[in-house]
N, CA, C and O atoms as a Tinker XYZ file with bonds, in Angstrom:
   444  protein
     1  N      0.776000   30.484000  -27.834000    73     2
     2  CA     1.208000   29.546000  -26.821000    64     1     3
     3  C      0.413000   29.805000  -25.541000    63     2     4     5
     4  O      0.478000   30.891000  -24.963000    81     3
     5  N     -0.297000   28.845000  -25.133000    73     3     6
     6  CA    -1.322000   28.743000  -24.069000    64     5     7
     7  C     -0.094000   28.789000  -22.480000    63     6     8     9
     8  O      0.952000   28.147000  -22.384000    81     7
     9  N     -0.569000   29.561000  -21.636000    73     7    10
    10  CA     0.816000   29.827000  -20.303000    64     9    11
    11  C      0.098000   28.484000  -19.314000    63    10    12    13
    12  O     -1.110000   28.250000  -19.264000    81    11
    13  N      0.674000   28.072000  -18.921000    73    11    14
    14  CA     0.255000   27.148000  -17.406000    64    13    15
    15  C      0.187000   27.648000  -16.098000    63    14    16    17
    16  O      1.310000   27.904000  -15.664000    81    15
    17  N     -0.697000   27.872000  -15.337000    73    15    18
    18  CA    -1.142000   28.267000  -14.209000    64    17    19
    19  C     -0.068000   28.063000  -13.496000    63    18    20    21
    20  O      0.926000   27.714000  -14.133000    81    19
    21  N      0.071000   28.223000  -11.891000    73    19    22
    22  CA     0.978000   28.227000  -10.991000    64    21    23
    23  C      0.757000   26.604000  -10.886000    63    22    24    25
    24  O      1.647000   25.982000  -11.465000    81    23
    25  N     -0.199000   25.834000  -10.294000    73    23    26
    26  CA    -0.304000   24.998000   -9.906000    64    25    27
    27  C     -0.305000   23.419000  -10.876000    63    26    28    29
    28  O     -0.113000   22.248000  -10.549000    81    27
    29  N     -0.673000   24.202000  -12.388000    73    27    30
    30  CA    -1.189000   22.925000  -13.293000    64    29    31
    31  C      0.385000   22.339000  -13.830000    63    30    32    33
    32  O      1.412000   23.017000  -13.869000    81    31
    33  N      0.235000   20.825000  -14.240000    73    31    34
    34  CA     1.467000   20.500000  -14.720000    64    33    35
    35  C      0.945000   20.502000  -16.790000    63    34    36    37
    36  O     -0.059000   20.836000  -17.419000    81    35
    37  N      2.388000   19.894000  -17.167000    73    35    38
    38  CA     2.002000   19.890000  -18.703000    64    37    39
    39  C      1.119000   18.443000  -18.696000    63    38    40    41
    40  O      1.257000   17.655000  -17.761000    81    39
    41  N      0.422000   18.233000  -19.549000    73    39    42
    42  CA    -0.516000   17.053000  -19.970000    64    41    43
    43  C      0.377000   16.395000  -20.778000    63    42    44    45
    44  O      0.770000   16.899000  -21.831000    81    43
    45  N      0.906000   14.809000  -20.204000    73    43    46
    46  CA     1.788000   14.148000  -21.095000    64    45    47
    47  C      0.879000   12.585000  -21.585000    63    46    48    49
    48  O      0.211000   11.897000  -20.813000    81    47
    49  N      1.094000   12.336000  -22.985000    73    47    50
    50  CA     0.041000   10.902000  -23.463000    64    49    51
    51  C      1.030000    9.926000  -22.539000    63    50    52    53
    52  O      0.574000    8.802000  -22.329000    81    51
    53  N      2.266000   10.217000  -21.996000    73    51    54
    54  CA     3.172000    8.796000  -21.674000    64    53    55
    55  C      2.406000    7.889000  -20.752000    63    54    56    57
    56  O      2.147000    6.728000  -21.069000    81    55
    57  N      2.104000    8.342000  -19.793000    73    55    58
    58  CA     1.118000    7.174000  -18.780000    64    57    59
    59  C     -0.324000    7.792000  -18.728000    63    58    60    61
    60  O     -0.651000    8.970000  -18.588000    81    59
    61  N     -1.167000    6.558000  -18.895000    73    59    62
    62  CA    -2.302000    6.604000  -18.383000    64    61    63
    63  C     -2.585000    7.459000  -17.175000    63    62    64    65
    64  O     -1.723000    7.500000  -16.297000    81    63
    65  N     -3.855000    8.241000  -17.016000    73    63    66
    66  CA    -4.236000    9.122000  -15.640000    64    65    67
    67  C     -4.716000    7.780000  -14.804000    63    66    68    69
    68  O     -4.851000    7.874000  -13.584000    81    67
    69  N     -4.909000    6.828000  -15.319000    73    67    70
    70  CA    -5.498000    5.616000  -14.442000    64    69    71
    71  C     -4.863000    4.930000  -13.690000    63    70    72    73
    72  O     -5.433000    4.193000  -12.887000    81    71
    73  N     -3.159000    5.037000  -13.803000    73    71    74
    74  CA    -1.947000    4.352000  -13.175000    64    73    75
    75  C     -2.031000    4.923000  -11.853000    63    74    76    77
    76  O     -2.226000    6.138000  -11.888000    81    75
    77  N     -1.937000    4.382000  -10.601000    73    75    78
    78  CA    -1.488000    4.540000   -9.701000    64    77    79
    79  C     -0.020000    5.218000   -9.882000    63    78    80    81
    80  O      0.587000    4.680000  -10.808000    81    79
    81  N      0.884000    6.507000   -9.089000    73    79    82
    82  CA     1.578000    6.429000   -8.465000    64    81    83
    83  C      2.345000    5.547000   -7.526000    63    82    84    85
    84  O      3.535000    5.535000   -7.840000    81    83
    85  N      2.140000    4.989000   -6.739000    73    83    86
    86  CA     2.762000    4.007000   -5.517000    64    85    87
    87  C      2.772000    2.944000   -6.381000    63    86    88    89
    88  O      2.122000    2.795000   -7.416000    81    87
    89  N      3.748000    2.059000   -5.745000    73    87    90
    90  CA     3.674000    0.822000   -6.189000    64    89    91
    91  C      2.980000   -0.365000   -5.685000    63    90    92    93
    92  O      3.000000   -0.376000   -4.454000    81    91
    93  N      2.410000   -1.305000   -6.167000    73    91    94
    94  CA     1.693000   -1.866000   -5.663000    64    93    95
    95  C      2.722000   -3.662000   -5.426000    63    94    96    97
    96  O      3.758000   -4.030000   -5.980000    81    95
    97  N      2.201000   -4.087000   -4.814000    73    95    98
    98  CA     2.730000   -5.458000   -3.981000    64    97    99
    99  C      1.990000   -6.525000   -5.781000    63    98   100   101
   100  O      0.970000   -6.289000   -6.428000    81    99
   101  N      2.945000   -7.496000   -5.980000    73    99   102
   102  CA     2.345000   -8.132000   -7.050000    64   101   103
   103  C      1.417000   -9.051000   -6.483000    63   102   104   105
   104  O      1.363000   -9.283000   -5.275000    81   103
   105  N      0.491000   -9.718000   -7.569000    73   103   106
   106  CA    -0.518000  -10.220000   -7.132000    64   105   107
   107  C      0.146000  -12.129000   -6.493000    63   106   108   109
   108  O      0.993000  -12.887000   -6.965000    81   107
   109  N     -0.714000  -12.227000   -5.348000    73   107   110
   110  CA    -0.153000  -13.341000   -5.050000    64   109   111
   111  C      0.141000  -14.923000   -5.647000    63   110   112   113
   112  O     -0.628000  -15.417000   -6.471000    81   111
   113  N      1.184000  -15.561000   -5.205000    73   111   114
   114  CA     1.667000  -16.447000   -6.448000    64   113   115
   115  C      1.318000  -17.571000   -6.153000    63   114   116   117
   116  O      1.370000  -17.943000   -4.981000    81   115
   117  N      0.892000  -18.355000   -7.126000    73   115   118
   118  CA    -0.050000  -20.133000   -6.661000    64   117   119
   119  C      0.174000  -20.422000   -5.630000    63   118   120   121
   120  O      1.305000  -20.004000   -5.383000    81   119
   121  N     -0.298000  -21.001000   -4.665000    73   119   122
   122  CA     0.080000  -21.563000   -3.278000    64   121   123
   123  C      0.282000  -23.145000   -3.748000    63   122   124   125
   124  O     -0.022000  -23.591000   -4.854000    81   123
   125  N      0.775000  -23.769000   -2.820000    73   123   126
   126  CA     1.103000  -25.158000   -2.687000    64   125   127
   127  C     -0.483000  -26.338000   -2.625000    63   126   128   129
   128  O     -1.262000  -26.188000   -1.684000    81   127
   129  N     -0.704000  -27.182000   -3.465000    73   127   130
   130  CA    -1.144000  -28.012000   -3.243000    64   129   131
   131  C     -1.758000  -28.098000   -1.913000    63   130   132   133
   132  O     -1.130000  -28.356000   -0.886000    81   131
   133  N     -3.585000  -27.766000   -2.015000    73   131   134
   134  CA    -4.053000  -28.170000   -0.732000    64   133   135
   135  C     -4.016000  -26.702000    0.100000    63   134   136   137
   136  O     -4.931000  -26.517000    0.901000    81   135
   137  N     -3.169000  -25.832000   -0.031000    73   135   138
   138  CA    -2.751000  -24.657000    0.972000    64   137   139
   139  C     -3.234000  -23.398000    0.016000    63   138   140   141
   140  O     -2.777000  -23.027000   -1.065000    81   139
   141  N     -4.598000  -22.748000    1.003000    73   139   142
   142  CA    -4.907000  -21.442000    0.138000    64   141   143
   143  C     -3.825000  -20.363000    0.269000    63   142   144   145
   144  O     -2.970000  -20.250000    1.148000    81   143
   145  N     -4.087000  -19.496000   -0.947000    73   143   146
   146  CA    -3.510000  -18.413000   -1.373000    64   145   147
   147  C     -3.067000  -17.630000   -0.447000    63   146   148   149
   148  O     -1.861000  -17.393000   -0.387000    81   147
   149  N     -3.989000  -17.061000    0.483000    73   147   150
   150  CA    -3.463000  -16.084000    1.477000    64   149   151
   151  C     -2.927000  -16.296000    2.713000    63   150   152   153
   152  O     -2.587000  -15.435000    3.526000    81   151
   153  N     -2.845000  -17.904000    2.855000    73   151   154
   154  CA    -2.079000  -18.641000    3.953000    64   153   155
   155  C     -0.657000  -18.487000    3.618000    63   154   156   157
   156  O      0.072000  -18.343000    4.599000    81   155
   157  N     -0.082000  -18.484000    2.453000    73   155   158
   158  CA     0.964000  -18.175000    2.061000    64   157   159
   159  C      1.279000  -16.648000    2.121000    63   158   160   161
   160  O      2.409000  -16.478000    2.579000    81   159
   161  N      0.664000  -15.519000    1.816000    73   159   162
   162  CA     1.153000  -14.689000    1.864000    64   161   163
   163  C      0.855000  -14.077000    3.295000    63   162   164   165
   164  O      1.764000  -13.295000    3.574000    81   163
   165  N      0.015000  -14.146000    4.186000    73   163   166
   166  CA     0.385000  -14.203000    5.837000    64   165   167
   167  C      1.440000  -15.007000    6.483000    63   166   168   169
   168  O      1.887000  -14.755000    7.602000    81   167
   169  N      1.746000  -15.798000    5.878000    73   167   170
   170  CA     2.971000  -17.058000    6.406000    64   169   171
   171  C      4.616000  -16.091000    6.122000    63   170   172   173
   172  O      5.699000  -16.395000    6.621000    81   171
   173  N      4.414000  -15.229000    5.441000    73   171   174
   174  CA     5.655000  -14.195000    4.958000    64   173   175
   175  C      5.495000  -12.787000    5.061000    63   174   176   177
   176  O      5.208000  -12.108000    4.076000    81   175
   177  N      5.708000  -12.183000    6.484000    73   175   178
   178  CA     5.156000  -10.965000    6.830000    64   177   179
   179  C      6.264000  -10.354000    6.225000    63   178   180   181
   180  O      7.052000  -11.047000    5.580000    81   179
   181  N      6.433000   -9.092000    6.355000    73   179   182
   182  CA     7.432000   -7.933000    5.899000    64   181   183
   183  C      7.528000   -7.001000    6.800000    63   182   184   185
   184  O      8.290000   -6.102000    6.444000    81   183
   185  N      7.069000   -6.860000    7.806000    73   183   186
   186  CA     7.053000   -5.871000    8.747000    64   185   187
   187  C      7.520000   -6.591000   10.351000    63   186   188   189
   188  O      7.268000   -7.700000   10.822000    81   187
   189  N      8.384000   -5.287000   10.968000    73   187   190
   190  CA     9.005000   -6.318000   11.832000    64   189   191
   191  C      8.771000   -5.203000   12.910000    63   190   192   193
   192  O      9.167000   -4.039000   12.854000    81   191
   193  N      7.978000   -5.862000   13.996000    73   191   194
   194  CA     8.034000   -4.989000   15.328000    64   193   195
   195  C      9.608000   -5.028000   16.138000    63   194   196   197
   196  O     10.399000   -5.970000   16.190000    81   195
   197  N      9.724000   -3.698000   16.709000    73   195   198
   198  CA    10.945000   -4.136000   17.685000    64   197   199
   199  C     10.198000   -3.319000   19.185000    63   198   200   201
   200  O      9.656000   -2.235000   19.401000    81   199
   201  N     10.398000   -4.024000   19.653000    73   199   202
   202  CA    10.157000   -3.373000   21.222000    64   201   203
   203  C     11.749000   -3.462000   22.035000    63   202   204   205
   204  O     12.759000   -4.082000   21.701000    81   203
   205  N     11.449000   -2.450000   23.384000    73   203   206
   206  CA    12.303000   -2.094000   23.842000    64   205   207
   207  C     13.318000   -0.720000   23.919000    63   206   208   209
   208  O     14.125000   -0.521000   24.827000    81   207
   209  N     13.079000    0.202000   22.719000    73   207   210
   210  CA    13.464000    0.948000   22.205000    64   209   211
   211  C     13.740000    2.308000   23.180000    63   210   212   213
   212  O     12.773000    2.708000   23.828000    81   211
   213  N     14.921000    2.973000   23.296000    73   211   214
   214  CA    15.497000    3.855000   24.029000    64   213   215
   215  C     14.220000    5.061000   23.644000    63   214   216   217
   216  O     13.738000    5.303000   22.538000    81   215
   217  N     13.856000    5.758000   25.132000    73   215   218
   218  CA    12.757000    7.121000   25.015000    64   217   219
   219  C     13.103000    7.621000   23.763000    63   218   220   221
   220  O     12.189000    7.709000   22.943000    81   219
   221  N     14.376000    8.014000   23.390000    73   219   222
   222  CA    14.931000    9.301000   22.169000    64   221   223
   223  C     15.258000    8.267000   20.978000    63   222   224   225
   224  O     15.397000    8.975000   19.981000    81   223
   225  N     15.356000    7.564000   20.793000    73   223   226
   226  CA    15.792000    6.518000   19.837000    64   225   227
   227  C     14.854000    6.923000   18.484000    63   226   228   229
   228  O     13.626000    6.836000   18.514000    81   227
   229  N     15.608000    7.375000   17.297000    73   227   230
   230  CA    14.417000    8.189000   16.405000    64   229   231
   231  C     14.666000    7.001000   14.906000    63   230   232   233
   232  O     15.068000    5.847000   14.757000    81   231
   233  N     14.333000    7.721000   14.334000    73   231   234
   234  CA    13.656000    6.840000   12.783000    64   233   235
   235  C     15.246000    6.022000   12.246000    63   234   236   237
   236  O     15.765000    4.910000   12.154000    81   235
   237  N     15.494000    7.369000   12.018000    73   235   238
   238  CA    17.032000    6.861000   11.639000    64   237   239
   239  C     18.055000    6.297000   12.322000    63   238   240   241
   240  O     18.909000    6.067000   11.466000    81   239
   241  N     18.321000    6.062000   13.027000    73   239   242
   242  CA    19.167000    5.175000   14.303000    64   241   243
   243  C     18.160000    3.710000   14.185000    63   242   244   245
   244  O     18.884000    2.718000   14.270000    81   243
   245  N     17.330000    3.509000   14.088000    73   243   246
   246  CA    16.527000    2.306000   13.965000    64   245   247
   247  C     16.850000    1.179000   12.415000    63   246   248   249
   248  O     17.087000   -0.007000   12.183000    81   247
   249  N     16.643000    2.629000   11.571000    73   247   250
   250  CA    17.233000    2.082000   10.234000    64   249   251
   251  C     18.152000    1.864000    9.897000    63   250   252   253
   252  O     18.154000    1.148000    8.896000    81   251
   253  N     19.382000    2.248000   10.388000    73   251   254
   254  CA    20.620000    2.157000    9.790000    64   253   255
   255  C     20.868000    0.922000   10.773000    63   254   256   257
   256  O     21.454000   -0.072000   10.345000    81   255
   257  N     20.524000    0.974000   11.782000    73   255   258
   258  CA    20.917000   -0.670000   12.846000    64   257   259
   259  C     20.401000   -2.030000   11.919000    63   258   260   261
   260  O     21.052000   -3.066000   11.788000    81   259
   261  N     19.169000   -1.766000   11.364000    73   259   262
   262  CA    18.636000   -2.743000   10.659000    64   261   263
   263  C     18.148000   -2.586000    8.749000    63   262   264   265
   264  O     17.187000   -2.981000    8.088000    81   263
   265  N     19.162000   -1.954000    8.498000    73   263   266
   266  CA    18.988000   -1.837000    6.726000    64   265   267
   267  C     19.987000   -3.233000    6.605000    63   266   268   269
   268  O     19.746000   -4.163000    5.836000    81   267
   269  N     21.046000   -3.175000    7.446000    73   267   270
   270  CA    22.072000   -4.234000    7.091000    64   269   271
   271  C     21.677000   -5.514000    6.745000    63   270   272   273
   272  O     22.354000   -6.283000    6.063000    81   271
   273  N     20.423000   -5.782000    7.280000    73   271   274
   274  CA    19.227000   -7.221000    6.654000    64   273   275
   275  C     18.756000   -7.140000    5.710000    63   274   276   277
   276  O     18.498000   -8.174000    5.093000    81   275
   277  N     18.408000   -5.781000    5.135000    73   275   278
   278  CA    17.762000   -6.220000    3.834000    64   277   279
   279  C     17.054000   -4.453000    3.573000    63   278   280   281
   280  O     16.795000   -3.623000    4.444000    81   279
   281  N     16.895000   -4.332000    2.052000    73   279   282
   282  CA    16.218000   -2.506000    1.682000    64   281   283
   283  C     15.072000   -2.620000    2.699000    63   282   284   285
   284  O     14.609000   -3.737000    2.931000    81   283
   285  N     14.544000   -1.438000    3.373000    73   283   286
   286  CA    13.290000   -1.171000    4.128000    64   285   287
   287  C     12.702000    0.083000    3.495000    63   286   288   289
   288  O     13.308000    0.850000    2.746000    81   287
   289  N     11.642000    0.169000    3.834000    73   287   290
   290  CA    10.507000    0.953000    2.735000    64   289   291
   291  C     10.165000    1.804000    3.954000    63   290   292   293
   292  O     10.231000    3.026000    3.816000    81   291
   293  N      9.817000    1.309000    5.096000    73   291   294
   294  CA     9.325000    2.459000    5.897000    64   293   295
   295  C     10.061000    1.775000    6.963000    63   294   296   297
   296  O     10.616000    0.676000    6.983000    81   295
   297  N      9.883000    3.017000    8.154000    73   295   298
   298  CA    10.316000    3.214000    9.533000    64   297   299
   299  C      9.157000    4.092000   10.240000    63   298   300   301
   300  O      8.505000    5.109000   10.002000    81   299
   301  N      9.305000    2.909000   11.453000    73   299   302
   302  CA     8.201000    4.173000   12.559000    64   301   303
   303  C      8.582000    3.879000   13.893000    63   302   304   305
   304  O      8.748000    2.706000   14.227000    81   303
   305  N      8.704000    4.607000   14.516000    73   303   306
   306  CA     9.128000    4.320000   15.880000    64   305   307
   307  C      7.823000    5.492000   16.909000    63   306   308   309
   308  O      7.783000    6.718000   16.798000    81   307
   309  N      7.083000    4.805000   17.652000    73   307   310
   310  CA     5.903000    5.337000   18.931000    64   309   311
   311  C      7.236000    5.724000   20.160000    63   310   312   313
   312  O      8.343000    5.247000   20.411000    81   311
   313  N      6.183000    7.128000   20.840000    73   311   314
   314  CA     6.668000    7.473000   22.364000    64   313   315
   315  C      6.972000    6.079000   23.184000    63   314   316   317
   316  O      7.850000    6.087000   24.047000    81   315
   317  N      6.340000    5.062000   22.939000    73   315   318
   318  CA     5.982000    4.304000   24.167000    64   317   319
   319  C      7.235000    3.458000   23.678000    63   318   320   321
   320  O      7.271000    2.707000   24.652000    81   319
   321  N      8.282000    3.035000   22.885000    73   319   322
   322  CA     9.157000    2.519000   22.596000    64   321   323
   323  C      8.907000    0.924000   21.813000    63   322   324   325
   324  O      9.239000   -0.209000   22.161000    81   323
   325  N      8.389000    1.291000   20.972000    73   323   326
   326  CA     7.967000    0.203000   20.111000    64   325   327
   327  C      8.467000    1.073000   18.617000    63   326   328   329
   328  O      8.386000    2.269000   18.337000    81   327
   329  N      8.835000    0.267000   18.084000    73   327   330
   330  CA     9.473000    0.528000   16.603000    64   329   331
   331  C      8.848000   -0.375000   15.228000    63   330   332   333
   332  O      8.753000   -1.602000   15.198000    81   331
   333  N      8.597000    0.231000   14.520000    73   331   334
   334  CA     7.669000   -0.760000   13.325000    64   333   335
   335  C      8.798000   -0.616000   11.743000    63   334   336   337
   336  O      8.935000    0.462000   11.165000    81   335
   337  N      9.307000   -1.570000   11.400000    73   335   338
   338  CA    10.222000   -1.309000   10.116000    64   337   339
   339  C      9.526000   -2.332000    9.207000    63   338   340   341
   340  O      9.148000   -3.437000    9.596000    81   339
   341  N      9.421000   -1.958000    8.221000    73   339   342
   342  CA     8.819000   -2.900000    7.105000    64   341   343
   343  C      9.873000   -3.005000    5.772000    63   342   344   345
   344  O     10.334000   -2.117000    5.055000    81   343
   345  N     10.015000   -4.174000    5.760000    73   343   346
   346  CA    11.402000   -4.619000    4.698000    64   345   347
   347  C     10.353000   -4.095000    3.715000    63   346   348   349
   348  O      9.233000   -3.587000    3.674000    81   347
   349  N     11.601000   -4.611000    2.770000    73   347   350
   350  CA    11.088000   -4.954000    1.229000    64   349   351
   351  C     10.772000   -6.026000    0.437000    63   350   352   353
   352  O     10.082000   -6.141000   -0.576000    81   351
   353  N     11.581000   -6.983000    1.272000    73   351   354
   354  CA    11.542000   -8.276000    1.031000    64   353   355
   355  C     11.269000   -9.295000    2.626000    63   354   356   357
   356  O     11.834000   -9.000000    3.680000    81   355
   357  N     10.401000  -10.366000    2.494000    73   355   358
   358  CA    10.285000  -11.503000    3.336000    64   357   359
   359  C     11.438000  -11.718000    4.011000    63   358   360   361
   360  O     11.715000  -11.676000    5.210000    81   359
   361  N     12.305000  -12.047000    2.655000    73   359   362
   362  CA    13.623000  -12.717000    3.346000    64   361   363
   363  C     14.594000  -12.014000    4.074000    63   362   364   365
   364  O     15.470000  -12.535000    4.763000    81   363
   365  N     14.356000  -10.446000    3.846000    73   363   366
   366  CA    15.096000   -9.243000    4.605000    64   365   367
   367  C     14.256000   -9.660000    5.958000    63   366   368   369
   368  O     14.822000  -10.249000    6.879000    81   367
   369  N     12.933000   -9.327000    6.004000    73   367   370
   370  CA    12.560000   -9.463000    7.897000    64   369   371
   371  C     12.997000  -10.575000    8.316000    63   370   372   373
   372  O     13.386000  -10.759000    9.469000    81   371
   373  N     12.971000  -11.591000    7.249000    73   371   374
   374  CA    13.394000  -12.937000    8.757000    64   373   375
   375  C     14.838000  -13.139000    8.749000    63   374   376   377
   376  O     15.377000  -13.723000    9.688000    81   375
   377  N     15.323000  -12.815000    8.021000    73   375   378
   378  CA    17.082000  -12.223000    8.509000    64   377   379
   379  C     17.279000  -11.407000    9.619000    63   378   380   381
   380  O     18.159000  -11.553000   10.467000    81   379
   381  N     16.392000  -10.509000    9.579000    73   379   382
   382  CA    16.385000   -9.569000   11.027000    64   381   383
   383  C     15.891000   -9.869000   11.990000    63   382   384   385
   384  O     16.390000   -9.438000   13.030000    81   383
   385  N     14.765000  -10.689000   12.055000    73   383   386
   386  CA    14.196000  -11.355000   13.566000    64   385   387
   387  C     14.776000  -12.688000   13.671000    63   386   388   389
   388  O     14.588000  -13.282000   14.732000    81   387
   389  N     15.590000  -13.380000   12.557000    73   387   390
   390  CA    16.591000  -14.546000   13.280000    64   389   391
   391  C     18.004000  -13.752000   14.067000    63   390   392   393
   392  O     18.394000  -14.065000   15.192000    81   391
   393  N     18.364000  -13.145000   13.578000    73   391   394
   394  CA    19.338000  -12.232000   13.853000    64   393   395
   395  C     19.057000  -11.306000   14.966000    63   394   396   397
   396  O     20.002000  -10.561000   15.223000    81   395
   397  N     17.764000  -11.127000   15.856000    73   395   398
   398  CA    17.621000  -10.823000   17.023000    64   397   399
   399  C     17.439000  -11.914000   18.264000    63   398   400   401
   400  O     17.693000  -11.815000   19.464000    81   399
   401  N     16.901000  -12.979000   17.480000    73   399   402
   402  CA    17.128000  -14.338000   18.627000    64   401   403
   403  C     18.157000  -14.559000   18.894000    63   402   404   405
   404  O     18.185000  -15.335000   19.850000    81   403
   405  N     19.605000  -14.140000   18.371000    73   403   406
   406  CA    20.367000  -15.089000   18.171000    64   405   407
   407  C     21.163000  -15.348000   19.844000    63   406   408   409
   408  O     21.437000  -14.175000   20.097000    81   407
   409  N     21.403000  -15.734000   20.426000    73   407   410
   410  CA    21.554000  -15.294000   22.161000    64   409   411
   411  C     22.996000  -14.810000   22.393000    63   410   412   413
   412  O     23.325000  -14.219000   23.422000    81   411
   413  N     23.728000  -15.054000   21.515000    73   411   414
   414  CA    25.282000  -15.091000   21.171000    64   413   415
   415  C     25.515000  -12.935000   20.930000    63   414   416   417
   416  O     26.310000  -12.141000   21.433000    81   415
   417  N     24.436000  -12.782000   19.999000    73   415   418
   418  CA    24.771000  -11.072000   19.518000    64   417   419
   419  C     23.767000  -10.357000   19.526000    63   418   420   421
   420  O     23.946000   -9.216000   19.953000    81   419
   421  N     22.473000  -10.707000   19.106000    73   419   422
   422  CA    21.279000  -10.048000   18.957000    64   421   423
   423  C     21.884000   -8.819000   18.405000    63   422   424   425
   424  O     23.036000   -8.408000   18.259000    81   423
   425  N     20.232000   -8.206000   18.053000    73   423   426
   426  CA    20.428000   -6.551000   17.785000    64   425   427
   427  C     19.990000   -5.484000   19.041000    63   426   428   429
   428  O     18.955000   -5.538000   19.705000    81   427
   429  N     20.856000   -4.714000   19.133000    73   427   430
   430  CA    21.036000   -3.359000   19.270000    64   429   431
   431  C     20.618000   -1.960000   19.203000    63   430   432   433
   432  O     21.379000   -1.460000   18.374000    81   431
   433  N     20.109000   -1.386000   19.473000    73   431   434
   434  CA    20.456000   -0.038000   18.675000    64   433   435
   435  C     21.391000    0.952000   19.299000    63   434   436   437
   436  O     22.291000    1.521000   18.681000    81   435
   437  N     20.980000    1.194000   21.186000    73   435   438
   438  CA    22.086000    1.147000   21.667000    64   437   439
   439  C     22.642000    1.057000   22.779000    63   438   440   441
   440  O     21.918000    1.346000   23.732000    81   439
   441  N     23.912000    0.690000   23.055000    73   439   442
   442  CA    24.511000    0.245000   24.569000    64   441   443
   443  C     24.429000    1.074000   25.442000    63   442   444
   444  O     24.845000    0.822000   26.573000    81   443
């Protein structure tokens, strides 16, 4: 029985060495009559700036204010108070930036 180094893993046939890890975004889907391909998929961002953001205001206080729109994949929040969250879905960010216009409640993170 051959021992495995500290660092090496076992060699499994189940996936290809050629597969990416990460997941990748699927490839984009017919556009409309007349309207190219990538006009559609710029027309549906996933990433949602927030400005305004309290000096100490950290990753998690950002996310939990705004998971309630929809799963998010990443969080980033800069010194200078700008915050970057990227849904998972289209329809999660524009739930969250209609839901910050709204003049009645807007979002928060905090009072």
């Amino acid at each position: 029985m051959k021992r495995r180094g500290k660092g090496e893993r076992p060699k499994s046939d189940a996936f290809p060495a050629s597969l990416s890890k990460r997941l990748r975004r699927p490839p984009p889907t017919e556009a409309a009559e007349g309207e190219p391909a990538e006009a559609t998929a710029a027309a549906s961002p996933s990433v949602v700036l927030v400005t305004g953001l309290p000096a100490d205001c950290t990753v998690l206080e950002l996310k939990s204010r705004l998971e309630m729109y929809g799963p998010i994949s990443r969080t980033r929040v800069d010194v200078d108070g700008r915050g970057f969250v990227t849904f998972r879905s289209d329809h999660a960010a524009a739930a969250a930036i209609s839901a910050s216009l709204d003049p009645a409640f807007g979002v928060t993170v905090r009072c």
